[in-house]
N, C-alpha and C positions, 0 to 999 in steps of 0.2 A: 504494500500500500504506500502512494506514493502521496507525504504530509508536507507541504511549502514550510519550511524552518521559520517562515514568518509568520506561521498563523496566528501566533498567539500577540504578537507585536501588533499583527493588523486590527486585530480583537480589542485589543488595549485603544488603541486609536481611535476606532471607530467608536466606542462604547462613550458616552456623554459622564464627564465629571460632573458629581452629584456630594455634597455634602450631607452627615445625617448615617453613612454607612457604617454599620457595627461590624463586629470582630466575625460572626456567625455567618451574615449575608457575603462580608466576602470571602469567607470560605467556599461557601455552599457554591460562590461565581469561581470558584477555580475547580472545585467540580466538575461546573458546567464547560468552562475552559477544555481540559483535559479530554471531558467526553467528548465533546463534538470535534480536537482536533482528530480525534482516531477516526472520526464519521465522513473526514473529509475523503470523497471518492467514491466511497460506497454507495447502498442504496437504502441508506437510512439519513433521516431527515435529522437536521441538528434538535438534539435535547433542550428545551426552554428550563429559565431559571425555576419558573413554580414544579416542573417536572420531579427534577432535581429534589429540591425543597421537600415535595410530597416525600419521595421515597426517605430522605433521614431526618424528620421531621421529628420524630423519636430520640432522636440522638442526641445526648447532651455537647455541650462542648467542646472537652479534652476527650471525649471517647472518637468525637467527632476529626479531630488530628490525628488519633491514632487510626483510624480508619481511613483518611487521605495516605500518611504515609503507608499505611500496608497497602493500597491499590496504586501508588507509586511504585513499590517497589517488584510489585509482580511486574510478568509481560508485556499483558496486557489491559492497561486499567482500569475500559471502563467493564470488560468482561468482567474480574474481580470486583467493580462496583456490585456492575448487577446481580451476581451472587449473593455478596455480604446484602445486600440489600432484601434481597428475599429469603434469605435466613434469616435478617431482624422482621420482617413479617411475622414466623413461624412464631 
């Protein structure tokens, strides 16, 4: 799969600076970051932040970094999202 090394640069750019953003929502946006660069190419449409949001809505916090870093650190991350995410369902 072929990802432009700029995606997330152009992502940052295009995105509207906004005051009023908490520690939580920008997480939840590099989430969303992460998942839709992997989306670039395929035949899945990019993830929206409330998508996102829904799924670890449940999540406090620091449970919530440690769950970025582990789907950092796999493969492929948003695969291990969507895992850990429907195992916090169960």
């Amino acid at each position: 799969m072929d990802i432009p090394k700029t995606y997330l640069e152009y992502l940052n750019k295009r995105r509207p600076a906004f005051g009023g953003v908490n520690e939580r929502q920008e997480l939840v946006q590099r989430f969303t970051d992460k998942i839709n660069a992997e989306r670039v190419g395929t035949r899945f449409q990019p993830a929206t932040w409330g998508q996102v949001n829904g799924l670890v809505r449940r999540v406090k916090g620091a449970a919530l970094y440690r769950l970025f870093g582990e789907c950092a650190a796999s493969d492929s991350f948003s695969k291990r999202f969507f895992w850990l995410a429907k195992q916090m369902k169960k």
